[in-house]
C-alpha angles and dihedrals in degrees: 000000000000112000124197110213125207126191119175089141103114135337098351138058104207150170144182141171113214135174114228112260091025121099098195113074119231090229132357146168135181132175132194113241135141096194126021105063108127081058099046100032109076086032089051079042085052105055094032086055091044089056093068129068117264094016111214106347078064100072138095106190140001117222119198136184113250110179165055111010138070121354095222096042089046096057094041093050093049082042098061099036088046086054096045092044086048089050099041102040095237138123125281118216137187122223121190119237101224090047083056096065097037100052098069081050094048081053103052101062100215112158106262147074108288113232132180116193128178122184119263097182123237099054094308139115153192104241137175119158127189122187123214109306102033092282099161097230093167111022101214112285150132113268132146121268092256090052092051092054091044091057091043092063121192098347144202085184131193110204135190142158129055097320105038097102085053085038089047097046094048086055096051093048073058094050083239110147117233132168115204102226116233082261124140118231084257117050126268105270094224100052079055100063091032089064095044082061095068098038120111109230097212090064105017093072120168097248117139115257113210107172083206144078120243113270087230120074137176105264099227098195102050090052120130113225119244123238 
């Protein structure tokens, strides 16, 4: 199976073609970039699909990041990967974006709690944290920072994602150890599509998933009644 993968969630706008079982992609490309994505993103798809053989008629699913991030690079990003997957013919799948940090860790093996965490502004962040052995200790939410470190406990910590060095401070004024992951502030492309290998497309769909309640809300109190 050869699996195009799509990331547009946070500081990168990124693509990769990858053939499942491998853990080198065929082709890639990613750029930093915190604004520009719905430009950038179907010309970088372009040239990483025309460096494969058999372009797009070659591939078997598309896997996109779906949250959290950014609203408007999420929905870049499950835009374009709904449009190729209609035109191809092909499945669509979600990857979270917080699995997507904390598999390479999960992987690594080095001794600590795994912890993703994205930036989520005003004190806040997007936090899932998994211990050794795939035991779920923080289900993905949103939660203050102080929260966050509260429900970690005594540490060691492996961090990674876009708040991991803030994450990673706090913990330290605490003496609680952390270690920040090789990990760049978007996730790693591949791990992307490797984990869109694995998805199941009939409950990984590529919706957007947001951890947070919209900042407008209906104002009650000033409503007019209806007739």
């Amino acid at each position: 199976m050869r699996i195009l993968a799509i990331d547009t969630a946070l500081g990168a706008c990124s693509a990769c073609v990858l053939q499942a079982g491998d853990t080198i992609p065929l082709a890639g490309e990613s750029i930093p970039m915190e604004r520009g994505h719905a430009e950038a993103l179907l010309p970088l798809v372009d040239r990483v699909v025309a460096g494969v053989e058999g372009g797009f008629s070659a591939l078997d699913r598309v896997a996109v990041t779906v949250g959290p991030g950014s609203y408007t690079g999420l929905r870049v990003g499950i835009s374009a990967a709904r449009a190729i997957g209609l035109a191809a013919g092909i499945p669509v799948v979600g990857v979270a974006t917080l699995s997507a940090f904390l598999a390479p860790m999960l992987a690594g093996g080095t001794r600590g709690l795994y912890t993703a965490a994205i930036d989520a502004k005003h004190g806040h962040i997007y936090v899932q944290a998994i211990a050794a052995g795939g035991l779920t200790i923080i289900p993905a939410g949103l939660m203050s920072l102080r929260d966050a470190l509260r429900l970690l406990g005594s540490g060691p910590l492996v961090l990674a994602g876009s708040a991991a060095p803030t994450l990673a401070a706090e913990a330290w004024a605490q003496g609680i150890e952390a270690t920040l992951a090789d990990a760049p502030l978007a996730p790693d492309i591949a791990w992307v599509a490797r984990l869109g290998a694995l998805a199941d497309p009939a409950s990984a769909l590529p919706k957007p998933l947001y951890l947070r309640g919209p900042d407008a809300k209906p104002q009650d109190g000033a409503r007019i009644a209806r007739r």
